[in-house]
Structure formats: C-alpha cells, structure tokens
C-alpha positions in Angstrom: 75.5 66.3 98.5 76.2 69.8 99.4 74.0 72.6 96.8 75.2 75.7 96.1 72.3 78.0 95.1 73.5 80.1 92.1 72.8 83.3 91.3 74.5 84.6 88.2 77.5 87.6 88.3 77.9 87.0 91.7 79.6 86.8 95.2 78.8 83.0 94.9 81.2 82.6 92.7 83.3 82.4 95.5 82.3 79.6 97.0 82.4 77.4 93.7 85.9 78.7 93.6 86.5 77.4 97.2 84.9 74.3 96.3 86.9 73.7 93.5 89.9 74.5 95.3 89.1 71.6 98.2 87.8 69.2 95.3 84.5 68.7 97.1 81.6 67.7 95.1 78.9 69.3 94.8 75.7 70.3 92.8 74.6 74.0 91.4 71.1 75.1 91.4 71.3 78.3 88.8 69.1 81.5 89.3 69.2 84.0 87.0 69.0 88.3 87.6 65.9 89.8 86.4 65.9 92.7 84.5 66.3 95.1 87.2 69.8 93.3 88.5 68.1 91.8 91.4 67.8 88.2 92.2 64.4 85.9 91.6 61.6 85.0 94.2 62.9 81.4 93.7 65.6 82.5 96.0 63.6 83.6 98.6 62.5 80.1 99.1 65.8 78.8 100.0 66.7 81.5 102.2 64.2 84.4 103.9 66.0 87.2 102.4 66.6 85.7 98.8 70.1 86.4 98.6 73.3 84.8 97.0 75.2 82.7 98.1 73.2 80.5 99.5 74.4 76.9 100.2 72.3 73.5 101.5 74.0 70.7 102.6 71.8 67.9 104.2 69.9 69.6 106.5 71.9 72.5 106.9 70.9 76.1 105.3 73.7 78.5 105.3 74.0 81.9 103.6 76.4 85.1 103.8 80.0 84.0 102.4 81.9 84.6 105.4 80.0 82.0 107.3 79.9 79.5 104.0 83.5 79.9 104.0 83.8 79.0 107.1 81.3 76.3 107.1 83.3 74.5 103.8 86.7 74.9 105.5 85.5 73.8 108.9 83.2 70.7 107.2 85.1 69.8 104.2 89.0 71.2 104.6 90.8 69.1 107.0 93.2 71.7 107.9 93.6 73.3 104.4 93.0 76.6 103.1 93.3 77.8 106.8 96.1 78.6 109.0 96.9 76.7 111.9 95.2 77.8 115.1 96.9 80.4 117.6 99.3 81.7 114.6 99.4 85.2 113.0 98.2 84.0 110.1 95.0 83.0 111.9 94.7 86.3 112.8 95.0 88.1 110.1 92.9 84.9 108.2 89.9 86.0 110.4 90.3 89.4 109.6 90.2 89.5 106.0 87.7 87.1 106.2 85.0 89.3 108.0 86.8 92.8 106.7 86.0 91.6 102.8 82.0 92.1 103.7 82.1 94.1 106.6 84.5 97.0 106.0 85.2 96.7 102.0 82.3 96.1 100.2 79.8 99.2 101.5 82.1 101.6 99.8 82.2 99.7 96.3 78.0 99.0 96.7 77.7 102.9 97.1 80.1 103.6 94.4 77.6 101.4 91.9 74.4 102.5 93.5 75.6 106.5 93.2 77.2 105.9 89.5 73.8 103.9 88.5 71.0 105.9 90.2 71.3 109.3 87.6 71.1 107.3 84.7 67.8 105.2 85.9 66.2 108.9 87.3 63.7 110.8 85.5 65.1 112.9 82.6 63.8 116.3 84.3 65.2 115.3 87.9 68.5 113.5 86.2 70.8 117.3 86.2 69.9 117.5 90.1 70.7 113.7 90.8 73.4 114.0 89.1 75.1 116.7 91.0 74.0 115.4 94.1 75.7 111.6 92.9 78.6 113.3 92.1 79.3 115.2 94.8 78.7 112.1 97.4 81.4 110.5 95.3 83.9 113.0 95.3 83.3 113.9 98.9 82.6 110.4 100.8 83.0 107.6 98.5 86.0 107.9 96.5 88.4 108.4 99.4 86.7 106.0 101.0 88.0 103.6 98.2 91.3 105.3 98.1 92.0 104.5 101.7 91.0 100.9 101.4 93.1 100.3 97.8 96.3 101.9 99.8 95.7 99.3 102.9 95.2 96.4 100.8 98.4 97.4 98.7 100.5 98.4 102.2 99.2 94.9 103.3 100.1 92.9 100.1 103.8 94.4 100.4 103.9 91.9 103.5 103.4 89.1 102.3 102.2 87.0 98.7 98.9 86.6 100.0 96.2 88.2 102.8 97.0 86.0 105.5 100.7 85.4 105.0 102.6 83.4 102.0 100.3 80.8 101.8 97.1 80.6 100.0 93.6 80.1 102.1 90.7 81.1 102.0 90.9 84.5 102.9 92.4 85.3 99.6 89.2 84.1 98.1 86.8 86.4 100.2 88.9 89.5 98.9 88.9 88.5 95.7 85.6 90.0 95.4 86.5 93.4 96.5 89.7 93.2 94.9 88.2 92.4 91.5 85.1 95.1 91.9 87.7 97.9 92.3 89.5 96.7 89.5 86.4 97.1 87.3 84.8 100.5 89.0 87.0 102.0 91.1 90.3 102.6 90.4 92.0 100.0 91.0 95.4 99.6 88.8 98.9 99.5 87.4 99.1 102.2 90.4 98.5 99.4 93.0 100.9 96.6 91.7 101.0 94.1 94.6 96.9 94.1 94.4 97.1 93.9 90.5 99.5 90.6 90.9 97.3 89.1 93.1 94.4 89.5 90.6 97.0 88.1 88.1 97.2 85.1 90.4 93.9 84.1 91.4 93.2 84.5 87.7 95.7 81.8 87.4 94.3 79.3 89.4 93.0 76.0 88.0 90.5 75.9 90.4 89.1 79.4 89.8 89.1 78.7 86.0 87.1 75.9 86.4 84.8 77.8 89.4 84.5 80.4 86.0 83.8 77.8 84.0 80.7 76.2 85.7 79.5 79.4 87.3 79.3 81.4 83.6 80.4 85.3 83.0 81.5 86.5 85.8 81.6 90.7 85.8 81.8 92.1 89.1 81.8 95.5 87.9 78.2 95.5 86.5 
C-alpha cells in the first residue's frame, strides 16, 4: 500500500489532499518538527535529504511534490485530475505544476526566513539585522510577491481554476503558495479571484478530510 511519510504543517498535506481526492488508500507514517521547525532524522532515513513529502509505494521512493503528483495521477488517476493530452489545459496544467515550487515558493521561503531571522539574532546584533531584514524585504522580496499575487489573480480572471474550468491537480500544487501568501504576505480581499479559490479548495470534501487526518495545518508559521 502506497505510505505517505508525514511531516507535520506541511507541503505534504498536499498529497493527502490529492489522495483523498482520487479515493486511493493509503497509510501515513507521522513525523513531527522539532523545536527549531525543522523536520526529524527519522526522515532522513526514508529519503537522503530528510525532507517532506516523501511517499513509498512498493518499491518505489519518491519525494518533491511535483514529481508525487505526478507519480499519483500517472499511477492511481486514470485520466482524472489531469487534462487530456495535447490540450491547453495540459499546458498550462504542467506549468502550474512545476511554477508552484520553482517560481512561487523562493519568494514566500525568503519572506519567512527574513521576517524570522531578527527575532532569533542576538539582542546586541538584532537593531543591525533588523534593518538589513527590512530593507531586503522592501527592496527584493515584497515586490517579488506583489508581482506573483497580480499573475495569479490576472490568471484566475481566466478561468475558475489554474488549468482551465475544471479542477486537477494543478490547483492542488498552488494551493500551497496560495494559502502561504494568505497568511504572510498579503494576500487578500484586494486579490478576489485568488481569495475564492481559497474559499473553494477550503470547501472540498476531500481536503477536509486530507485536514482531518494530516492535523493543524498553518502554512504561515
């Protein structure tokens, strides 16, 4: 039976939520974050780099959610969740499949790391950190994040979901991004079409009970 290994709070709640979605059974091995946010050794021994998600299905080890999402859909999907081949929506299902990790996410990691890193810095060195957080935020990150809220907002008004108006599983690999700006970096009542689709996934049987099995799920920590 196909594992999914894990971690608490984080991006493997996707791939519950995509399992949930295709009704395929499966098994969860938990790991919890240690003190420091970072995930256990116990990890490591799954996977070389002891990251989440992490997935095992016979004798197959697969990490990185792009390629576990492809993996499930390919293995497990029978045609759902995915547009057909040589369409449009293929296209632009590829797209936001890689962009999620690949384009999305550096910006929201740095705004966490550069809003975290003055309060964890010595007291004496925290004024200096500070300013120098502040002003990488102001001057690279935020409009960074700006940019990338606008695009998925322009893209949104195209269509109900990422790939076009049917749901797949490229609307589940932006949820992450989606739901991390929500919590830390603006995202808003200023950005409707990306607030609805929040409001949708949210709405989701499957993704309740993904929540449900995977426990608190708060992107913006």
């Amino acid at each position: 039976m196909l594992t999914v290994h894990h971690l608490n709070n984080s991006r493997s709640q996707r791939v519950l939520w995509l399992l949930e979605e295709l009704g395929v059974p499966y098994e969860i091995v938990r790991y919890q974050r240690q003190a420091n946010m970072l995930a256990p050794r116990e990890l490591s021994v799954i996977h070389p780099l002891g990251k989440s998600p992490v997935i095992t299905d016979g004798g197959n080890t697969i990490a990185e959610s792009g390629a576990i999402i492809e993996y499930i859909v390919g293995t497990y999907g029978e045609g759902r969740l995915i547009p057909p081949p040589n369409t449009p929506e293929r296209l632009r299902y590829t797209y936001w499949l890689h962009y999620a990790e690949g384009s999305a996410m550096p910006p929201l990691l740095m705004k966490l790391l550069f809003t975290m890193i003055p309060r964890r810095s010595p007291m004496l060195l925290r004024p200096l950190v500070g300013k120098i957080a502040k002003e990488t935020l102001t001057t690279l990150v935020n409009p960074q994040l700006k940019q990338h809220m606008a695009f998925w907002e322009t893209e949104l008004n195209k269509s109900e979901w990422f790939a076009g108006n049917e749901f797949t599983a490229a609307d589940i690999q932006m949820s992450f991004p989606l739901e991390a700006a929500s919590a830390r970096a603006g995202l808003s009542d200023h950005h409707p079409k990306a607030m609805e689709f929040l409001k949708r996934i949210h709405a989701r049987p499957a993704y309740q009970r993904a929540l449900e099995k995977g426990g608190p799920y708060t992107v913006g920590r």
